[in-house]
C-alpha positions in Angstrom: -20.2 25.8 -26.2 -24.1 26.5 -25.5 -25.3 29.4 -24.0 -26.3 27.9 -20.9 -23.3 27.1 -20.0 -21.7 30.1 -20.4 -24.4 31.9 -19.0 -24.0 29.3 -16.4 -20.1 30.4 -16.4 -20.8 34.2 -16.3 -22.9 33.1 -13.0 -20.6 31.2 -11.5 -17.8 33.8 -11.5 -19.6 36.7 -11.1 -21.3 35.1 -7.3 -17.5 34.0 -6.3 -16.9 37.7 -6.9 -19.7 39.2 -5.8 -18.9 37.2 -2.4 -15.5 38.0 -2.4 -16.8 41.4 -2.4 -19.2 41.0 0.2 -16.3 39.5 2.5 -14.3 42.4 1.9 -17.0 44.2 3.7 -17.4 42.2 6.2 -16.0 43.7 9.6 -14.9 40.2 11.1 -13.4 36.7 10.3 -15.3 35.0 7.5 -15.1 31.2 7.4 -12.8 31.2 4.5 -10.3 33.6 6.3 -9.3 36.0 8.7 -10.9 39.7 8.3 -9.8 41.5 5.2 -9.5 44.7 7.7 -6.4 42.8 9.3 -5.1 41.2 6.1 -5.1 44.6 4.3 -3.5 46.3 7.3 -0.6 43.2 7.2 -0.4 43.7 3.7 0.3 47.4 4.2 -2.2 49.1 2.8 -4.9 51.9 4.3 -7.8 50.5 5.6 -10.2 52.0 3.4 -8.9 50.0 0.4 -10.6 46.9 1.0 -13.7 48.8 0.7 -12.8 50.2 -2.9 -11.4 46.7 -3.9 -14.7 45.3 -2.6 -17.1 47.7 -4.1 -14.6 47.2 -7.8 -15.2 43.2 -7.3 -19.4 43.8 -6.8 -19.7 46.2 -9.9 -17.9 43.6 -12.0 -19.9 40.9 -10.7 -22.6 42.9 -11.7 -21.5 44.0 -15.5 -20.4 40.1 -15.8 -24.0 38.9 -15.7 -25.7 41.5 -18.1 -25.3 39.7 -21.3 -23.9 42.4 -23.5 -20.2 42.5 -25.0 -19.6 45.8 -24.0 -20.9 45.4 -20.4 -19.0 41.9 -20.1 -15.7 43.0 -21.8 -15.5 46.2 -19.2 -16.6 44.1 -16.0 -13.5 41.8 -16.9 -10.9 44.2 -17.3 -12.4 46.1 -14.1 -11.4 42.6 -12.7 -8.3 42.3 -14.0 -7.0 45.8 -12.6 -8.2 44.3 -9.4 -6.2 40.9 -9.8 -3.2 42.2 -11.0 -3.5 44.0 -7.7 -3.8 41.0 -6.1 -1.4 39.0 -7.6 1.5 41.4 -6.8 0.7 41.9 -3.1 0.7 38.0 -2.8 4.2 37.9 -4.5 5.6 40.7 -3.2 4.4 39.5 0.8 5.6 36.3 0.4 2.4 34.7 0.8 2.1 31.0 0.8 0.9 29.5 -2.5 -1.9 27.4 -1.0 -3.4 30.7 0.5 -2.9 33.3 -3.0 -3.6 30.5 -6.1 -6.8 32.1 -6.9 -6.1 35.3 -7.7 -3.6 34.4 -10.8 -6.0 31.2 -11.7 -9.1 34.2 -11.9 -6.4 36.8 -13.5 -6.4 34.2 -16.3 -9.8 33.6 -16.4 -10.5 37.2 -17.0 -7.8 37.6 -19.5 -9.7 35.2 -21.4 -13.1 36.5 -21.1 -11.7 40.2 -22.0 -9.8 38.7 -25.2 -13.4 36.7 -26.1 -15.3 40.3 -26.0 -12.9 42.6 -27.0 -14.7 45.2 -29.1 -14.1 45.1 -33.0 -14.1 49.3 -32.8 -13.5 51.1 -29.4 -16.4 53.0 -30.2 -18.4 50.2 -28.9 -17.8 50.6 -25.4 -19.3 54.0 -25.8 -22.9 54.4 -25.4 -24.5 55.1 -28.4 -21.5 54.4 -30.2 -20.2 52.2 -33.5 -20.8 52.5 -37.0 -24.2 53.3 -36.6 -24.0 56.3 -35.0 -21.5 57.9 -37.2 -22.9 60.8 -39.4 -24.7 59.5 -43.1 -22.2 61.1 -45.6 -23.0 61.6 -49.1 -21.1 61.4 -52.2 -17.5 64.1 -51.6 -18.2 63.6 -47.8 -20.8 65.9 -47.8 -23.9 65.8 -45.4 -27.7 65.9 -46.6 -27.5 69.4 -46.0 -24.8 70.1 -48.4 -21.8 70.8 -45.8 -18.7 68.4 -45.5 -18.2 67.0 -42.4 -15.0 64.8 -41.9 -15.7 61.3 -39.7 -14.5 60.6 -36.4 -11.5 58.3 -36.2 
């Protein structure tokens, strides 16, 4: 695949969230739906959570589009917490299928952009981290200086 069209991709999905994000804010109907304020409330949740879901769907949006691994691997999972989320309230409220298909349809999405950027060494999603910035041992794990130091696992 080239990498305009998976930057295009990475665009594409991070403006659907960043609008879902933006409609989460919003304080009345949207033209997709009726206000989140009310569908949160039916769903039985507080009415500050579409606010945290909302402001969780805009930083992911955001860490989709920087075209790093680390920074694309963490905005996906960030969105897969959130669809998991979303998944379950749809199944567990009985919501019609034609009105909740996206959530598991982006779920799988994300699953697949988290697998593609997974980091080879945790370390990675750490600034400053991965193999270079591990300590320069010398022969007998020994430093320049002459003291042993043991590596961080």
């Amino acid at each position: 695949m080239s990498k305009h069209i998976k930057t295009g991709l990475y665009w594409f999905l991070a403006l659907q969230f960043a609008l879902g994000a933006v409609t989460k804010y919003w304080p009345g109907d949207t033209i997709f739906s009726t206000a989140y304020a009310v569908k949160f409330a039916d769903w039985g949740y507080p009415p500050y959570m579409r606010f945290v879901v909302g402001a969780l769907e805009g930083i992911a949006a955001i860490l989709l589009v920087i075209p790093r691994r680390r920074t694309r691997f963490l905005g996906a999972v960030t969105l897969m917490f959130v669809l998991t989320g979303a998944v379950t309230t749809h199944i567990v409220n009985h919501d019609p299928a034609v009105e909740s298909w996206a959530a598991p349809a982006h779920l799988v999405v994300m699953t697949v952009i988290a697998l593609a950027h997974w980091p080879a060494d945790w370390r990675h999603l750490l600034p400053g981290g991965g193999p270079d910035a591990l300590p320069r041992l010398g022969p007998g794990g020994t430093s320049r200086s002459g003291a042993v130091q043991v590596p961080p696992f």
